[in-house]
C-alpha positions in Angstrom: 0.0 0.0 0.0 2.1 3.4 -1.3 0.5 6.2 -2.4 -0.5 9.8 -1.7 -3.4 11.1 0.4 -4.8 15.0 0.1 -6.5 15.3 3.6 -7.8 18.4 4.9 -6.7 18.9 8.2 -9.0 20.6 10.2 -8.3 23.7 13.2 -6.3 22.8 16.2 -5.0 19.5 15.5 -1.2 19.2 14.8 0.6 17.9 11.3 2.1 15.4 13.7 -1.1 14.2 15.4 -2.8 14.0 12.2 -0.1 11.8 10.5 -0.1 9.9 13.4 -3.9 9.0 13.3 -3.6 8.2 9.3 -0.7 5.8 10.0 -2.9 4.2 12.3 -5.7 4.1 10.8 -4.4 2.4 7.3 -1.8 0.2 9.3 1.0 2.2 7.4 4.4 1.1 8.2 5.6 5.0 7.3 3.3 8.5 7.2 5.3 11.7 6.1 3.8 14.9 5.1 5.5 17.3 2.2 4.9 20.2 4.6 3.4 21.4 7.7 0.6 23.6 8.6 0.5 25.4 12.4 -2.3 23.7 14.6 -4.4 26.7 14.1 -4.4 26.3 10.7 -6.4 24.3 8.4 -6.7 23.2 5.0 -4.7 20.8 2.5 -1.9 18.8 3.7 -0.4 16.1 1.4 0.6 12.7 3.2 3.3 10.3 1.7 2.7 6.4 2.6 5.0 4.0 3.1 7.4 4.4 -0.1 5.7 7.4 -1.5 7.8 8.9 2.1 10.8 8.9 -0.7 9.0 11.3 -2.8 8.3 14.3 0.0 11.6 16.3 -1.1 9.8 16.8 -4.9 6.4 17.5 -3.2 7.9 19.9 -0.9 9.2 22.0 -3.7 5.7 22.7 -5.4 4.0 26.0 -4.5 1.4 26.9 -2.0 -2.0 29.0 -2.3 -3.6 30.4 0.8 -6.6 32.3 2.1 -5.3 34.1 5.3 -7.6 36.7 7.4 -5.1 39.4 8.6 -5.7 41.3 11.8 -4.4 44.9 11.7 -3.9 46.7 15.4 -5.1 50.3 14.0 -7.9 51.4 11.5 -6.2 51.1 7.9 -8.4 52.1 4.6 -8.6 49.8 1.4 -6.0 52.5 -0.3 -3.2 52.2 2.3 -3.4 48.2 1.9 -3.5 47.7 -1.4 -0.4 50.1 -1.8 1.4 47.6 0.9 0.7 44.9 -0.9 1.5 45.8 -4.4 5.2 46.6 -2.5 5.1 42.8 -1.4 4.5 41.1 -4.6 8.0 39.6 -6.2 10.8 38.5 -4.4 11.2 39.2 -0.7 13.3 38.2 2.1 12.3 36.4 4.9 14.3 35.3 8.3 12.5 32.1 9.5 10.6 32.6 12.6 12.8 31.6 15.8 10.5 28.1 16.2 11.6 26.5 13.0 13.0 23.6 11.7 15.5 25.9 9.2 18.4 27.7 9.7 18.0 31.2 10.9 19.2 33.4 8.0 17.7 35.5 5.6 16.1 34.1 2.5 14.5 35.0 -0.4 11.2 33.9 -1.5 8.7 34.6 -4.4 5.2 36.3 -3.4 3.2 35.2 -6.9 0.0 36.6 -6.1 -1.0 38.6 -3.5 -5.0 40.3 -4.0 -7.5 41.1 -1.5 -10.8 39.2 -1.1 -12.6 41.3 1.8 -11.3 44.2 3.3 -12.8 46.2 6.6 -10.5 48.9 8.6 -9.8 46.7 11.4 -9.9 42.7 9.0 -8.4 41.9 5.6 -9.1 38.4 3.6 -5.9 37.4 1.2 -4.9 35.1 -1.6 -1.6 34.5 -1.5 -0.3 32.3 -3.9 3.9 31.9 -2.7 6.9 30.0 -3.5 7.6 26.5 -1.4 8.9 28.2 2.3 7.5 31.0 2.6 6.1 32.1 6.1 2.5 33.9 5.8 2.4 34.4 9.6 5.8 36.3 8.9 4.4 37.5 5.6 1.4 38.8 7.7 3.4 40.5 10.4 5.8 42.4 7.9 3.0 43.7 5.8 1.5 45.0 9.6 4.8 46.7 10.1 3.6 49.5 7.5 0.3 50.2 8.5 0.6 50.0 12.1 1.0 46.5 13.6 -0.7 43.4 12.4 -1.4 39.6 12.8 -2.4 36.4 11.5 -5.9 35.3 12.6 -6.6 32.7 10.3 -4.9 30.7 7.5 -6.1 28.0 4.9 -4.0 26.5 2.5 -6.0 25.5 -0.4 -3.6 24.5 -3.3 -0.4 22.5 -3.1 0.9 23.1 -7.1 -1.4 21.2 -9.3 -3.1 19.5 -5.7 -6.3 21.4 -4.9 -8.1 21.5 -1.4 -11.5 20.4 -3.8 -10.2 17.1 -4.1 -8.9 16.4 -0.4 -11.2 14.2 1.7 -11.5 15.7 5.2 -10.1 14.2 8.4 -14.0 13.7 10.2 -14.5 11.7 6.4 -11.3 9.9 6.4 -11.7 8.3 10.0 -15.9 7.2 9.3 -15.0 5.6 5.7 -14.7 2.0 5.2 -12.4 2.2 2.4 -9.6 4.0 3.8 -7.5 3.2 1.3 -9.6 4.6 -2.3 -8.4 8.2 -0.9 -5.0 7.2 -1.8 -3.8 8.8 -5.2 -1.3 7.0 -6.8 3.0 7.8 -6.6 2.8 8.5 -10.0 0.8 11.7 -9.4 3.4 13.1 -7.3 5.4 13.6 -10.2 3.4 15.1 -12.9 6.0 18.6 -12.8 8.6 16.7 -13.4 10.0 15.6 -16.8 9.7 11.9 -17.4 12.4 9.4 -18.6 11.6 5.6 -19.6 13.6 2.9 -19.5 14.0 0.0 -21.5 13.6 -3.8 -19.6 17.6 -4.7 -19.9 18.0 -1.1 -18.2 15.1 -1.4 -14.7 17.0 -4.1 -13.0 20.4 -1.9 -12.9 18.3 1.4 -12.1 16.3 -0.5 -8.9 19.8 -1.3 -7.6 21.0 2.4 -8.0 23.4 2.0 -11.1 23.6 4.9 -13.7 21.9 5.0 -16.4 23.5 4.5 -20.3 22.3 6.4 -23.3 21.2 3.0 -24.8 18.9 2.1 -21.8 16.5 4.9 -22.6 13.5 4.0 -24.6 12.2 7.3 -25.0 12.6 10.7 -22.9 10.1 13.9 -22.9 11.7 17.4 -23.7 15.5 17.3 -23.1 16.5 17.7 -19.5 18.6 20.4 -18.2 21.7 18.7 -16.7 21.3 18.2 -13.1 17.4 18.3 -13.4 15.4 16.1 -11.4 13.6 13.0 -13.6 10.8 10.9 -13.4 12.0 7.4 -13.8 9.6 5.1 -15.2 9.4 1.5 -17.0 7.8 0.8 -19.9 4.5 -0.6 -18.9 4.2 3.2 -16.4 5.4 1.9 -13.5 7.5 4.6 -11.5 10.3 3.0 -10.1 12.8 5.6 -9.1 13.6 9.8 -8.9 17.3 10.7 -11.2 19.3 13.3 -11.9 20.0 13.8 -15.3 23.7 13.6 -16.9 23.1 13.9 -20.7 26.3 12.5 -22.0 26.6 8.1 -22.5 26.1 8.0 -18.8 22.7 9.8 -19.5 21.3 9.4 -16.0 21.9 9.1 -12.6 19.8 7.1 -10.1 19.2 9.4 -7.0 16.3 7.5 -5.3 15.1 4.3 -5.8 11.5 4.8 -5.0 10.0 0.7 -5.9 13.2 -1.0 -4.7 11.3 -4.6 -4.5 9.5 -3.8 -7.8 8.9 -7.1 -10.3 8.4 -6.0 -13.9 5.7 -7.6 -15.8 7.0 -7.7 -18.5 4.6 -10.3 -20.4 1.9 -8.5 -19.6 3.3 -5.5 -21.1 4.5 -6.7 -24.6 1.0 -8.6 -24.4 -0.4 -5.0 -24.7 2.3 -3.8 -27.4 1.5 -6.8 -29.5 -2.7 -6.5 -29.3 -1.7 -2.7 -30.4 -3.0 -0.5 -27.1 0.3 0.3 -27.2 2.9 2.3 -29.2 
């Protein structure tokens, strides 16, 4: 049982709780999530079971979309905020909050979108749509420092990259369900950003064991990599067996992470498809 769950987590339960009661509740050996969300925060978290766990360092790189309800200490009008917040679209830099699991330096991040939704002197609603590791609370409290003082009362994520909060089940949903398991997207959805490189037979043997990749062992490739770029590495019958780095000379790949290390091709089944012609 691998795969990916989109679970809304609900106010005032903790990322770690939460995993803790879905690894429980499927029997998981192993529950990561690709990012965190404050216990006062709610909205769409994506777990990682059992071998998907290898695939959290791609997941955590896709970007997030929030709706955050700021709280600002003095009477503000529409014109003042929307002047702040045209100043915080772009790059910024951030220093992580002192309760974090980074280091504590300066870093820059990328503020997509930032529009209001509902705006009153004293309450502002906010899309933010923000590049992986960026702090709205932060955000929140920098974009206060210009009109007075200001904090975070309320956040929702509702977009991981191409994950939306429409298609999470919810936690009170999860836990009453007698199919725990038909939430579970499969690991090959985890990878859809990332450009996709398929291997012949003679070439997923070597690749499950970790050995690089030859030019000859590829059976077909999308758009050509970028060297160092992060692959997708499937088999020929769409089986994701492992994440690679990509080399682009003989030794045209790199293993990085074997995701399906006791993966067993079926391979007769496969050229039974090529040969009835369902597949090219």
């Amino acid at each position: 049982m691998d795969g990916i769950l989109p679970i809304d987590k609900p106010r005032d339960m903790s990322s770690r709780k939460l995993c803790s009661e879905v690894k429980r509740l499927l029997n998981a050996r192993k529950v990561g999530s690709s990012g965190t969300l404050d216990p006062h925060a709610s909205g769409l978290m994506l777990l990682c079971i059992n071998n998907a766990t290898k695939l959290i360092s791609v997941l955590q790189r896709l970007d997030k979309e929030y709706i955050a309800l700021a709280r600002f200490h003095t009477d503000v009008t529409q014109a003042q905020l929307s002047e702040v917040l045209e100043a915080f679209k772009g790059e910024i830099v951030q220093l992580p909050p002192k309760r974090s699991s980074v280091a504590r330096k300066p870093r820059k991040r990328c503020i997509y979108e930032l529009r209001l939704l509902e705006f009153s002197p004293r309450e502002a609603k906010l899309y933010v749509k923000c590049e992986a590791g960026t702090y709205v609370r932060k955000l929140i409290h920098e974009i206060g420092t210009r009109l007075g003082g200001a904090h975070l009362q309320e956040l929702r994520r509702t977009a991981i990259g191409y994950f939306k909060i429409e298609d999470a089940v919810s936690f009170e949903e999860f836990v009453k369900s007698e199919n725990r398991e038909g939430f579970l997207l499969p690991m090959e959805e985890c990878v859809k950003h990332l450009k996709r490189v398929t291997l012949k037979w003679g070439s997923v043997r070597g690749a499950l064991k970790g050995a690089p990749i030859f030019r000859p062992g590829i059976l077909e490739c999308e758009a050509p990599p970028e060297k160092g770029e992060v692959v997708a590495v499937f088999t020929p019958s769409n089986d994701l067996i492992a994440l690679g780095k990509w080399v682009g000379g003989n030794v045209a790949l790199m293993i990085d992470r074997v995701i399906r290390p006791e993966y067993k091709p079926n391979k007769k089944r496969w050229e039974k498809r090529v040969h009835g012609g369902s597949l090219s």
